[in-house]
N, C-alpha and C positions, 0 to 999 in steps of 0.2 A: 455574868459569866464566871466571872473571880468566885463569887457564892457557891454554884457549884464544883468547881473546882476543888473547891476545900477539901469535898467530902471524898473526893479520890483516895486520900491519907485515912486509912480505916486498918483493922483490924486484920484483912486480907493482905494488904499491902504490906505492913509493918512483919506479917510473917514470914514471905516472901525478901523483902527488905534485910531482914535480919540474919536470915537462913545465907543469906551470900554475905554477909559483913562476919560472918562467924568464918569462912571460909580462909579471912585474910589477918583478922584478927586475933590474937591467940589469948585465950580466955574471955573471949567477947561472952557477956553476961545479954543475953537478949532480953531476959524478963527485966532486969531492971532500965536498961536499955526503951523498954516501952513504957513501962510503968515513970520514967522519966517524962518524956514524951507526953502521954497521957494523963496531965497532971489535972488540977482543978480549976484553971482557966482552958484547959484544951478547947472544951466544947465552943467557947465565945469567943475565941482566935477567929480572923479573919483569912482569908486564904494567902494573902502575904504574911502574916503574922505566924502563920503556923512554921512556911519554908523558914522565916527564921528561927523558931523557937526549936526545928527539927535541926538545923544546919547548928545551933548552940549545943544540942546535946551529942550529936555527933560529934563532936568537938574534942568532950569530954571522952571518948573512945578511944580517938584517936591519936597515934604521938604527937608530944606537943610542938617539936619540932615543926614547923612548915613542909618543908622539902620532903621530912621523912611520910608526912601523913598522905602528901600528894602521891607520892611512892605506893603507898597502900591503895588508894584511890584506884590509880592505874594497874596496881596487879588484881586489884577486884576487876576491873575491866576486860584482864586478861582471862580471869577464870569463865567470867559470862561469855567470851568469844568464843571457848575452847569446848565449854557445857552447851554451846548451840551448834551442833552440827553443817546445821542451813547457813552456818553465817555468810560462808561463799557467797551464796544464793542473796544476798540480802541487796536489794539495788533501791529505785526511786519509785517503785510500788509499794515500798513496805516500808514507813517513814525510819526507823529503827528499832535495835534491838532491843531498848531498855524504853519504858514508856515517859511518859512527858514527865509525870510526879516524882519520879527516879533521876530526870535529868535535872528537873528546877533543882534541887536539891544541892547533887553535885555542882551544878552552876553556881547557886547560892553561896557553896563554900569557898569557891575562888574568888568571887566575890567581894568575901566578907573579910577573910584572911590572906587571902593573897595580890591583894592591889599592891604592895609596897615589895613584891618580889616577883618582878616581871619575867623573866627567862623562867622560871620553872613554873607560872602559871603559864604562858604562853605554850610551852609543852602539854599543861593538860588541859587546856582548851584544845588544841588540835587534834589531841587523842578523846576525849567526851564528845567531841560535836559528829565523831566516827559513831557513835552508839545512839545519839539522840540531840533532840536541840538545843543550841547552847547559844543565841544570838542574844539576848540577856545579859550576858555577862564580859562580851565584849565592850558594851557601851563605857563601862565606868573607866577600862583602858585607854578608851580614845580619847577620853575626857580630861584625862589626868597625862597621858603621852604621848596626842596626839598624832604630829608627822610619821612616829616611829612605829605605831599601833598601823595606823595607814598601809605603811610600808608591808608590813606584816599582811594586814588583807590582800596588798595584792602579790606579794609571795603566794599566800593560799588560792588565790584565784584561779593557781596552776598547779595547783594539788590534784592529784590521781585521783583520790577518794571525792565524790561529790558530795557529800556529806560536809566535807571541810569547804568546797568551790561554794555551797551553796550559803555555809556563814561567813566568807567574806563579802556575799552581798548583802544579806539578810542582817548582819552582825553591824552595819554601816548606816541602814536607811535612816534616813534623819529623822520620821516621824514614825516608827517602830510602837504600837501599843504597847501601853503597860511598859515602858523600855523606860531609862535614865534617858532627857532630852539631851541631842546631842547640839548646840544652836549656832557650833561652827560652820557645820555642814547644814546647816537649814540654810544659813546666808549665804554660804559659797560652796556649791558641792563637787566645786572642781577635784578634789582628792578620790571623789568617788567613780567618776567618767573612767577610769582606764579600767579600774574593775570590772564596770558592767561591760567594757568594750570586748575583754577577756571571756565573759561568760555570757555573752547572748545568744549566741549560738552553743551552745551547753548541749552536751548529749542526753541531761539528764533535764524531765519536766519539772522538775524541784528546784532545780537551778533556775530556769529560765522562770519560771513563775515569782523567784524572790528578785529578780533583775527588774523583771515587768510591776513586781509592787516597790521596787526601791527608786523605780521611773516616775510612780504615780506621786511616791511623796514627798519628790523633786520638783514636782511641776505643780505642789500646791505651796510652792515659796518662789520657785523659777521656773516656770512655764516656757519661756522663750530656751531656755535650757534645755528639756525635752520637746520642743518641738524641732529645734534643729538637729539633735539627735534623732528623731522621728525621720526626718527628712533625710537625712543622710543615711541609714539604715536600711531604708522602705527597700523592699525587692530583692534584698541579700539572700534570705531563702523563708519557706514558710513559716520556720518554725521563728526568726525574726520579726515575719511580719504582725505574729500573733503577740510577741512580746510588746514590738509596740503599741499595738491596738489597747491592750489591757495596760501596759504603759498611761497610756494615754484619756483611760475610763473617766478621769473626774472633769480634766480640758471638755468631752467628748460632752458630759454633762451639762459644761459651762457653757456651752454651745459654742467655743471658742473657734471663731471663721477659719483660723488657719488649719484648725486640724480637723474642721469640720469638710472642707475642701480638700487636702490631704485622703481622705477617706473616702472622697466619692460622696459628702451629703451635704456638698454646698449650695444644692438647687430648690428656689421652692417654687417655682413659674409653676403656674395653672395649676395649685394643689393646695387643698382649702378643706375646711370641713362644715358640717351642717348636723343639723338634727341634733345638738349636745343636750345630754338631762339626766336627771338622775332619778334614778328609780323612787328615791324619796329625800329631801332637801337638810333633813336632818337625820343625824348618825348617832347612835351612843355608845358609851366608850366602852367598848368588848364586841363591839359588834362590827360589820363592812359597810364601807361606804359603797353602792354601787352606781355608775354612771355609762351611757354609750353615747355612742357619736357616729356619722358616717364621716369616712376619711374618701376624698373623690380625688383622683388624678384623670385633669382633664386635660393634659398630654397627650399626644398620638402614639410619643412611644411608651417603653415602662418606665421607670423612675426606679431608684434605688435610694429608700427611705427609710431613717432612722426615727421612731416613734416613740414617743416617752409622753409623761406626764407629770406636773411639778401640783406638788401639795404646799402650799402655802399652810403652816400650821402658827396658832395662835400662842406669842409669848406670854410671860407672864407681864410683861410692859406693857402690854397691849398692842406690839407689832407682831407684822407674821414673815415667818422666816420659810424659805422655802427648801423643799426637798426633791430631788427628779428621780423617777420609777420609770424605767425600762419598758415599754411594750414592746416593740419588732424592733427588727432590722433586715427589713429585705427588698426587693427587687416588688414592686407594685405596679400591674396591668395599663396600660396605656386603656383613658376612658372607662375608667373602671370607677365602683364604688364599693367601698369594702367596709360591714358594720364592726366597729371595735366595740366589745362591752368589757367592761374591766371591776373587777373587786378591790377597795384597798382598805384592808384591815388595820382598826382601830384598839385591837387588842392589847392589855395591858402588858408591860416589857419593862425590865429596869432599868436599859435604855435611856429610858425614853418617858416625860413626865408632861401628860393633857392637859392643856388649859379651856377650860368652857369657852366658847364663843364662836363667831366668826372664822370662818375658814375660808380657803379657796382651792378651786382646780384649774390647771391650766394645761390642754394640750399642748405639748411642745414637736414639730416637724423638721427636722433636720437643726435645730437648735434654735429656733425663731417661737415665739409662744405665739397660739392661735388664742386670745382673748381666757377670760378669770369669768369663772363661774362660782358664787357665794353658796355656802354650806353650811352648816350649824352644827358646830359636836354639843353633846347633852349626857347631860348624867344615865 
């Protein structure tokens, strides 16, 4: 994903980019400005390599002062708020105004220069995360000052702008991709509970969806932690109960009884399956594996069943490690029999790295595996 990424930093950008840095700079040279940029390692820069190699020559632009360049920063901010007429109009349909390669950027620079002068980055992180995403660049704060960074998200918690409510949660989560580890908060994420308490009922989908993923990757270090938050939440209002459902996605996976009960899919009395096979016993790597089964509730009444299927894929040690795929979740006919046929693509991903051999599938019924059926990936 980083791979493509990179190539957002082109020639279109850098025009656009430059055409507003001339706005606040005075005598900002743009050609040389790119022709900086565009040096003779550009093209074999990595997509973190680049943000710094761009965040270095910006540098070079800007005054050297700190405070004065953050200054600049912010009154570009201003000119783009005031050049977009729609900004009003701008809410949690339309992530923001300046796009993600605009933001990395700006994040990068606080980042890189302004960790050792807290009060005026903390200012322009609150004003950046208004224009685009900026949860990046909080981590290295919390790292370095901790309780007081904390304190600060949850000030922002109750910030008017969701844009800002949505990076004190986002800006927090302890297992954030691509983020600086944060491994306070992995062990103890009590600093972070008031936050999500503030924003789960969030007016905005943006908010509640980085609450619900700052739930999930709480609960792959303290589980019991969000489930009694689960528990305590459940029924508040819809829009809570979806947060913690998704909250909840990886437990849900794990097929963890408490919150598999929680949910409504603790039951598996009379429900079984039969007929499982696969279309063909070996797979090659670009291709789909295809397999069906009948799923029979032989219950009088309906059942309400969450169906998945776990791939056992082949390491390079020669054990296989498993992964769960989503098929249904819903409400199944008393005495009924219903054929699942399912594709799972074996397609090449960078992801993700094939070992030849031995595989498995395993339907999974409200979190309980119904028996391992052997596979074969192949060149």
């Amino acid at each position: 994903m980083a791979e493509s990424f990179k190539d957002m930093y082109n020639e279109q950008f850098f025009d656009r980019f430059t055409k507003d840095l001339q706005l606040v700079i005075h005598d900002f040279n743009a050609c040389e400005f790119v022709s900086q940029i565009m040096d003779d390692e550009w093209k074999n820069r990595k997509y973190k390599q680049r943000i710094m190699h761009i965040t270095a020559v910006l540098k070079k632009f800007l005054p050297v002062d700190y405070k004065d360049a953050i200054a600049k920063i912010l009154e570009l901010l201003d000119y783009v708020k005031n050049m977009l007429p729609d900004f009003s109009k701008i809410d949690d349909k339309n992530f923001g105004l300046l796009t993600l390669e605009y933001g990395a950027i700006l994040d990068n620079y606080v980042e890189q220069y302004g960790i050792d002068d807290y009060e005026t980055s903390i200012k322009a992180i609150e004003k950046i995360t208004q224009f685009t995403s900026c949860e990046f660049v909080t981590h290295p704060f919390i790292v370095k000052y901790k309780d007081k960074m904390m304190e600060q998200m949850l000030v922002w918690s109750r910030h008017e702008h969701w844009g800002v409510r949505r990076l004190a949660s986002e800006g927090c989560r302890p297992r954030l991709p691509w983020a600086m580890a944060l491994p306070n908060l992995k062990e103890n994420p009590a600093p972070i509970i008031p936050i999500l308490e503030n924003l789960k009922n969030d007016p905005s989908r943006f908010v509640r969806l980085s609450v619900a993923n700052n739930l999930n990757d709480i609960a792959k270090d303290n589980p019991e932690t969000v489930i009694n938050l689960a528990k305590r939440w459940k029924g508040e209002s819809e829009e809570v109960d979806w947060v913690i459902k998704h909250g909840c996605r990886t437990l849900l996976k794990q097929g963890n009884p408490e919150v598999m009960k929680l949910f409504g899919f603790d039951s598996i009395k009379n429900i079984s399956i039969e007929k499982f096979q696969f279309s063909i016993p070996k797979v090659k790597v670009g291709d789909a594996l295809e397999f069906s089964f009948n799923l029979l509730n032989n219950n009088n009444e309906k059942n309400k069943i969450r169906l998945e299927y776990g791939v056992y894929y082949q390491k390079a040690n020669g054990t296989l490690a498993k992964k769960v795929h989503k098929i249904s979740e819903k409400e199944y006919a008393g005495n009924s029999v219903t054929q699942i046929t399912r594709k799972h693509s074996f397609r090449v991903v960078t992801t993700r790295k094939f070992h030849f051999g031995l595989h498995q599938v395993a339907v999974i019924i409200n979190g309980n595996e119904f028996g391992k059926h052997d596979f074969e990936l192949i060149e």
